[in-house]
VEXKOLSE-708294 format. One line per 2 residues: number of its first residue (from 1); their letters; for each residue x, z, y of C-alpha. Coordinates in nm, 2 decimals, padded with zeros to 4 digits, always signed. Layout:
N
NUM = a = X,Z,Y | ...
END
This chain:
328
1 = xx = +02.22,+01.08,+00.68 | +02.51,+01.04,+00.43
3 = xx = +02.81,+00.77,+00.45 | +03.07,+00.61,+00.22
5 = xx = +03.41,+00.73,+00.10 | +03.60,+00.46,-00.10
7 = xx = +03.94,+00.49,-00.27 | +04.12,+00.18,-00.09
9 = xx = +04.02,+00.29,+00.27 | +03.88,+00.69,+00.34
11 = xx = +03.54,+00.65,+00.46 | +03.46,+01.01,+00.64
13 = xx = +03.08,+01.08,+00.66 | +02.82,+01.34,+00.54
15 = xx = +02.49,+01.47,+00.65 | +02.26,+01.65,+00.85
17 = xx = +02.13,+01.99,+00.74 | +01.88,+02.23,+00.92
19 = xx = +02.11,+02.42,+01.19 | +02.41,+02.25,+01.10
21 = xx = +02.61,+01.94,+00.95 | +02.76,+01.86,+00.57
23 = xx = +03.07,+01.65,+00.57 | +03.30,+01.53,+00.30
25 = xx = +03.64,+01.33,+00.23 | +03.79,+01.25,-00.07
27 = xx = +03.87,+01.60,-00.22 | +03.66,+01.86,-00.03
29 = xx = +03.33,+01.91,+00.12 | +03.24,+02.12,+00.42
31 = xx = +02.93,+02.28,+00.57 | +02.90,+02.43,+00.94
33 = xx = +02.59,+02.62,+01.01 | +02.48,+02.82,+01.28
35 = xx = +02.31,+03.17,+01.21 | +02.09,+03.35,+01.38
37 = xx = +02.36,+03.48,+01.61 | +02.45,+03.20,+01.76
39 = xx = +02.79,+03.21,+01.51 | +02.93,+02.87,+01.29
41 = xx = +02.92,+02.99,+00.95 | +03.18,+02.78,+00.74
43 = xx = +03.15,+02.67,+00.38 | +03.38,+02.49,+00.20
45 = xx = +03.44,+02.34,-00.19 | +03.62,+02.08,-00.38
47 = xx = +03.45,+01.82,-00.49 | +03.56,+01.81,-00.89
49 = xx = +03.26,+01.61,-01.04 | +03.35,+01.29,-01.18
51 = xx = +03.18,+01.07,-00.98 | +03.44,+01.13,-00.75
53 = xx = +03.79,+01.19,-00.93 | +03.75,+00.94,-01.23
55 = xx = +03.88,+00.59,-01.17 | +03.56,+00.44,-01.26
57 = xx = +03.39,+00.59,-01.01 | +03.56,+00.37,-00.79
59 = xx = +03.45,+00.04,-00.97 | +03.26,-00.21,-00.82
61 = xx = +02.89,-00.12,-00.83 | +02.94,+00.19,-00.95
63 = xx = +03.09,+00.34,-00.65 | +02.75,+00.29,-00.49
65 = xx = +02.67,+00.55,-00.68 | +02.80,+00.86,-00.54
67 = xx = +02.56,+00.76,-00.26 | +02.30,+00.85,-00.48
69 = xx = +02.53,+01.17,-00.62 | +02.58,+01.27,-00.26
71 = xx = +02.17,+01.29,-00.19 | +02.05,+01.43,-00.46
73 = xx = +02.33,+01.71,-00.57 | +02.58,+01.77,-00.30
75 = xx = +02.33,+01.71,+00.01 | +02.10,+01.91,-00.12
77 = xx = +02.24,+02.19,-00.21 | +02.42,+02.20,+00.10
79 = xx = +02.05,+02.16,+00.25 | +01.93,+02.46,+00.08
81 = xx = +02.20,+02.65,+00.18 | +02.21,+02.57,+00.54
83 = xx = +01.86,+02.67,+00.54 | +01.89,+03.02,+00.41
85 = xx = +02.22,+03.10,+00.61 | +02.01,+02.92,+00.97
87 = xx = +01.71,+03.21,+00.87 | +01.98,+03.52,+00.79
89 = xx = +01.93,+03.81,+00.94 | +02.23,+04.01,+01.04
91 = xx = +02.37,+04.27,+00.79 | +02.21,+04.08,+00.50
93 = xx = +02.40,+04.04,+00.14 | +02.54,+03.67,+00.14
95 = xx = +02.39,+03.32,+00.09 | +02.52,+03.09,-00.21
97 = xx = +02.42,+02.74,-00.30 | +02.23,+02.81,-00.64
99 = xx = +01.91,+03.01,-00.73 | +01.59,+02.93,-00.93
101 = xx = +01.40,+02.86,-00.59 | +01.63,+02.65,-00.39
103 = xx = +01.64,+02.39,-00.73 | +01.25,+02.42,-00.77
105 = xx = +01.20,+02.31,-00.38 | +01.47,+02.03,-00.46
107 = xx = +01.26,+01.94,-00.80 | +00.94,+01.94,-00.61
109 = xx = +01.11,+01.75,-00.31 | +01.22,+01.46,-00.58
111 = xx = +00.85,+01.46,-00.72 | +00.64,+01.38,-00.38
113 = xx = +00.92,+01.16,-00.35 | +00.87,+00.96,-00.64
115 = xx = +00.51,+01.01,-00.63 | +00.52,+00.86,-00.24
117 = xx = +00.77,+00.58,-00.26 | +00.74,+00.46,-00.61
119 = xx = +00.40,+00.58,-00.78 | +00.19,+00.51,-00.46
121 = xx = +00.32,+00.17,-00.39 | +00.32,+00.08,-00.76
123 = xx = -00.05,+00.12,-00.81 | -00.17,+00.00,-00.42
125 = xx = +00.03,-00.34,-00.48 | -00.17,-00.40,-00.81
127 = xx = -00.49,-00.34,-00.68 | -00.39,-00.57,-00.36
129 = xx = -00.25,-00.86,-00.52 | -00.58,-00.84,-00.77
131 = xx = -00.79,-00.87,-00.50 | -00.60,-01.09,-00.29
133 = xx = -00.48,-01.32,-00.49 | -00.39,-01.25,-00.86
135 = xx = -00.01,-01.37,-00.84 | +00.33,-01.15,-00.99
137 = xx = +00.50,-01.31,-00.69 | +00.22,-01.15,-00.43
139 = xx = +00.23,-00.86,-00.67 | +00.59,-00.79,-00.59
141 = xx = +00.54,-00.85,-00.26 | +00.26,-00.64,-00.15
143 = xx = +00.50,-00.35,-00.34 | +00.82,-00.35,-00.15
145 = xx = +00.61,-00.40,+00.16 | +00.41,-00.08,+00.11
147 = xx = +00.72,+00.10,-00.02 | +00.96,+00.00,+00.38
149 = xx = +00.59,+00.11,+00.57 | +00.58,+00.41,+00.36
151 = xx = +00.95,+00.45,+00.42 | +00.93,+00.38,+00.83
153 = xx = +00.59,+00.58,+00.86 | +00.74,+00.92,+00.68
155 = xx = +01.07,+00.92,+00.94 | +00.85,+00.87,+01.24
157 = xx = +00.60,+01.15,+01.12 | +00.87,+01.36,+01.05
159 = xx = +01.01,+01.29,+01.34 | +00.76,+01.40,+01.55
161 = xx = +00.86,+01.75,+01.38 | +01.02,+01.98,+01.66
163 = xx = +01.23,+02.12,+01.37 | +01.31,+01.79,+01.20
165 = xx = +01.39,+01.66,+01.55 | +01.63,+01.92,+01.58
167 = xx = +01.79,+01.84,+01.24 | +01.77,+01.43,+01.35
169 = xx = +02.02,+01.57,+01.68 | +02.25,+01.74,+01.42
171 = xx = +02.25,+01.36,+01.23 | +02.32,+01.21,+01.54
173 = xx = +02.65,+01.47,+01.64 | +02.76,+01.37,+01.27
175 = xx = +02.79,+01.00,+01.38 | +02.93,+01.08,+01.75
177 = xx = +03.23,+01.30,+01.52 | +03.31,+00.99,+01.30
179 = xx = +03.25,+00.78,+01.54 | +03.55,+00.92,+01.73
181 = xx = +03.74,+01.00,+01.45 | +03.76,+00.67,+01.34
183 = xx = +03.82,+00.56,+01.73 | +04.14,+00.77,+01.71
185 = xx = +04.01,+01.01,+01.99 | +04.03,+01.40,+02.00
187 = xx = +03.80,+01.59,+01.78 | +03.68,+01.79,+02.11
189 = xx = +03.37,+01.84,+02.24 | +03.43,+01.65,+02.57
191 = xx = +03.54,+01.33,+02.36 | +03.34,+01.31,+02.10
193 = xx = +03.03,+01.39,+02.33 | +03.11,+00.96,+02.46
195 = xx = +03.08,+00.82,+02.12 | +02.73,+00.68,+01.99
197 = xx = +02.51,+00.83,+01.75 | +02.47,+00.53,+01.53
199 = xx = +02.70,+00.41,+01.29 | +02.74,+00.12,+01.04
201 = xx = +02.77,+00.32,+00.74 | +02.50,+00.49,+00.78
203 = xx = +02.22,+00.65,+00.48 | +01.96,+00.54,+00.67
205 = xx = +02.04,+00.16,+00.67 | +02.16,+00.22,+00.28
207 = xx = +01.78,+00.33,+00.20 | +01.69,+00.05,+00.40
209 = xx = +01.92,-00.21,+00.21 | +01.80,-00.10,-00.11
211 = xx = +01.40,-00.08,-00.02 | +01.45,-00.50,+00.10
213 = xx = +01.69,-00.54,-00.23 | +01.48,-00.35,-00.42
215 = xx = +01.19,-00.66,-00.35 | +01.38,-00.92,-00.50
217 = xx = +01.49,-00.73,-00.84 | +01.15,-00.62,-00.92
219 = xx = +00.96,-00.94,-00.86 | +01.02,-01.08,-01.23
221 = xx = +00.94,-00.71,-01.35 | +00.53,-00.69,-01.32
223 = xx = +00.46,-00.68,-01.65 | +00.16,-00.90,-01.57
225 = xx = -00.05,-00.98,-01.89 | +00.04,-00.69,-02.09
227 = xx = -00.24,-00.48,-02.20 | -00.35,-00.22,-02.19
229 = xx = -00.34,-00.19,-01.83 | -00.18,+00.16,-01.82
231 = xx = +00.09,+00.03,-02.03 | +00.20,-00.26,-01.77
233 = xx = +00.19,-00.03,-01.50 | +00.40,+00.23,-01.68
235 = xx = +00.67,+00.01,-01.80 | +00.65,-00.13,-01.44
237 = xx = +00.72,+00.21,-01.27 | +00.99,+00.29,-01.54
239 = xx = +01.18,-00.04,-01.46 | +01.18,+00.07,-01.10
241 = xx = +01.34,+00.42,-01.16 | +01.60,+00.22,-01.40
243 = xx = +01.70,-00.05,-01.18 | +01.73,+00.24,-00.88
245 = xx = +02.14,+00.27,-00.98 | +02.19,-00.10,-00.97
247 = xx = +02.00,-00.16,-00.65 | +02.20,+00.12,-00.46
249 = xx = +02.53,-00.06,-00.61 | +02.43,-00.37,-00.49
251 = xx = +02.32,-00.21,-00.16 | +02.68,+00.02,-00.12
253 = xx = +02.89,-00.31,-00.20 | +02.68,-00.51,+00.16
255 = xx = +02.74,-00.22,+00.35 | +03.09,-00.17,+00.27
257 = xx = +03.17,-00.57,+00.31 | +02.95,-00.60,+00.66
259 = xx = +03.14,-00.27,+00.78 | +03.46,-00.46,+00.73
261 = xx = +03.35,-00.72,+00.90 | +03.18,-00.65,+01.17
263 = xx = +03.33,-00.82,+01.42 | +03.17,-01.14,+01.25
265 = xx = +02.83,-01.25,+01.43 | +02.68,-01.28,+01.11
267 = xx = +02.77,-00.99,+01.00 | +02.62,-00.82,+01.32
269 = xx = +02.30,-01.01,+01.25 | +02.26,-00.80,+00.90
271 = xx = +02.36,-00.46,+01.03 | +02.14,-00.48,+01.32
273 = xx = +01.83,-00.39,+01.15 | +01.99,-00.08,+01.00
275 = xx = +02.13,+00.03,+01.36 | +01.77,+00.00,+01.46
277 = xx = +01.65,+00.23,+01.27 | +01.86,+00.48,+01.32
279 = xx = +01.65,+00.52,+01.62 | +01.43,+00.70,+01.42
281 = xx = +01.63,+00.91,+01.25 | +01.89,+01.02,+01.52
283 = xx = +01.83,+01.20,+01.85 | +02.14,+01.30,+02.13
285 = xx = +02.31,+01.64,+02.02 | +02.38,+01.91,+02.26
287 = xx = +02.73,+02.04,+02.25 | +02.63,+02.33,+02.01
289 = xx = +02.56,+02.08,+01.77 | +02.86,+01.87,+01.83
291 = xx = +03.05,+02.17,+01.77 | +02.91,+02.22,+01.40
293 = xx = +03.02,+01.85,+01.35 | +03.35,+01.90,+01.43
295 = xx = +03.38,+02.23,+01.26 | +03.27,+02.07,+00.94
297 = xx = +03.51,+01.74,+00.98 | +03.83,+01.94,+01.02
299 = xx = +03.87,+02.14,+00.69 | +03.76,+01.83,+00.49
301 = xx = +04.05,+01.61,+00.68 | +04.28,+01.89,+00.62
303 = xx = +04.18,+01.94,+00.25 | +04.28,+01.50,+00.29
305 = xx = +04.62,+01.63,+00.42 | +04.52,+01.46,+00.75
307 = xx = +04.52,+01.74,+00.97 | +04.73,+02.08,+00.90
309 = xx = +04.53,+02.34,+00.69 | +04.48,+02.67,+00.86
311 = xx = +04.30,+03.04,+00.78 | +03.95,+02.98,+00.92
313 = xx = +03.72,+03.31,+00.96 | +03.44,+03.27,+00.76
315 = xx = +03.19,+03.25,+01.08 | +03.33,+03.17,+01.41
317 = xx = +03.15,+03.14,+01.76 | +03.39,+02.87,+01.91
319 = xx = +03.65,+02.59,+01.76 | +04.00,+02.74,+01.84
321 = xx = +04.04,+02.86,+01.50 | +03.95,+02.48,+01.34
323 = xx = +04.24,+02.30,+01.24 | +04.38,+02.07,+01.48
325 = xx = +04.50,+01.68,+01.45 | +04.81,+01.61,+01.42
327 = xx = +05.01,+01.25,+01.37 | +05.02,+01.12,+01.06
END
């Protein structure tokens, strides 16, 4: 799942994608995928879009949102790519990140999403709280409670997935690599290998800090008494895709704080849930997939000035030719 970067303090941190791992830093963005031949095939880009080099972007609540920039543009195109360049056969004409069916699967993707985690609980919690006990309060309630079981039934179905489960082992080598990056150690195989594949900042425990926020901010918004019927529960699901921007601001500023503070037993109390369940959504990597991590970390800490920038071949079978730390 994806992780922060903020402008005070670089956070490192990217994604899973099928065969592979995304990872971006403050100016660049890197993808390491393997093909069909076994071979790391490396794609890298700046990242020019606003969100990201305008000052506001950096503001307070705001910031939160390339979290939500970073899943539905960047990690997603990165997704689709991944998934053309893991299914290549050898000698065909290269993959790019664009093309009218990769942006209808992500359109469809966004749809079942909405439909599942927003339409679906919508509607159930209105005929619950009607038949339970016709209350805004219960209302509200019954919502965000469907809406985190929908959330934590979809990642253990899918994880069930042998494919899915692969891609949950490539999200797990993304957290061993900034695990030990930000541990100081050696961005090898044998050291990153000791590091544990959860991690505080996490896009799991974001969607899980907004799905629990998300339950106080709509409880005053139910519309109740408004009629016709259709109309309440319209202006009720429109509220809820509106307020999604403010909820992932308010979500990005707890993480950030309870990252910095850690140490602090409260603190530890609110992370834990979101370490949790990352259990669901992370499995051990082998070293094959360890090895896509690092590939992808290294060109985005060089494009930082972290590391020194070298000529990488555009698909490599082993991580001599990945640029190598050096002190700072």
């Amino acid at each position: 799942m994806l992780q922060f970067s903020a402008m005070s303090k670089q956070y490192y941190g990217g994604q899973a994608v099928i065969e592979g791992v995304m990872m971006r830093g403050r100016k660049g963005m890197a993808v390491a995928v393997r093909d069909p031949q076994n071979q790391i095939v490396l794609h890298e880009e700046p990242l020019t879009a606003k969100i990201y080099t305008s000052r506001w972007g950096q503001w307070p609540f705001v910031r939160g949102l390339s979290m939500l920039w970073d899943a539905l543009g960047l990690g997603m195109r990165a997704l689709m790519w991944s998934a053309e360049v893991s299914s290549q056969e050898e000698g065909q004409e290269k993959v790019e990140f664009s093309g009218p069916v990769a942006w209808t699967t992500i359109a469809g993707s966004m749809a079942f999403a909405i439909g599942l985690f927003f339409l679906l609980p919508t509607f159930a919690s209105r005929w619950l709280a009607a038949y339970v006990n016709d209350n805004p309060l219960v209302d509200a309630v019954f919502e965000g409670v469907i809406r985190l079981l929908l959330f934590l039934g979809y990642l253990w179905l899918i994880g069930r997935i042998p494919e899915i489960g692969r891609v949950f082992g490539y999200h797990g080598a993304e957290h061993k690599t900034i695990n030990a990056y930000e541990a100081g150690a050696d961005l090898t195989v044998e050291q990153v290998r000791k590091y544990s594949v959860q991690h505080t900042r996490c896009g799991t425990s974001f969607l899980l800090y907004v799905l629990v926020i998300s339950i106080i901010l709509f409880a005053p918004l139910t519309f109740r008494g408004i009629e016709p019927g259709w109309l309440a529960l319209l202006l009720r699901f429109i509220t809820r895709l509106l307020l999604v921007p403010l909820v992932a601001g308010i979500a990005y500023e707890i993480i950030r704080f309870s990252t910095a503070h850690q140490s602090n037993p409260l603190m530890k109390l609110l992370i834990a849930p979101g370490l949790a369940l990352q259990k669901l959504t992370t499995r051990e990597p082998d070293d094959g997939m360890l090895e896509c991590a690092i590939a992808a970390l290294k060109p985005v800490l060089a494009a930082d000035g972290i590391v020194k920038p070298v000529i990488v071949e555009p698909a490599v079978n082993s991580l001599e030719s990945v640029p190598t730390p050096v002190s700072s």
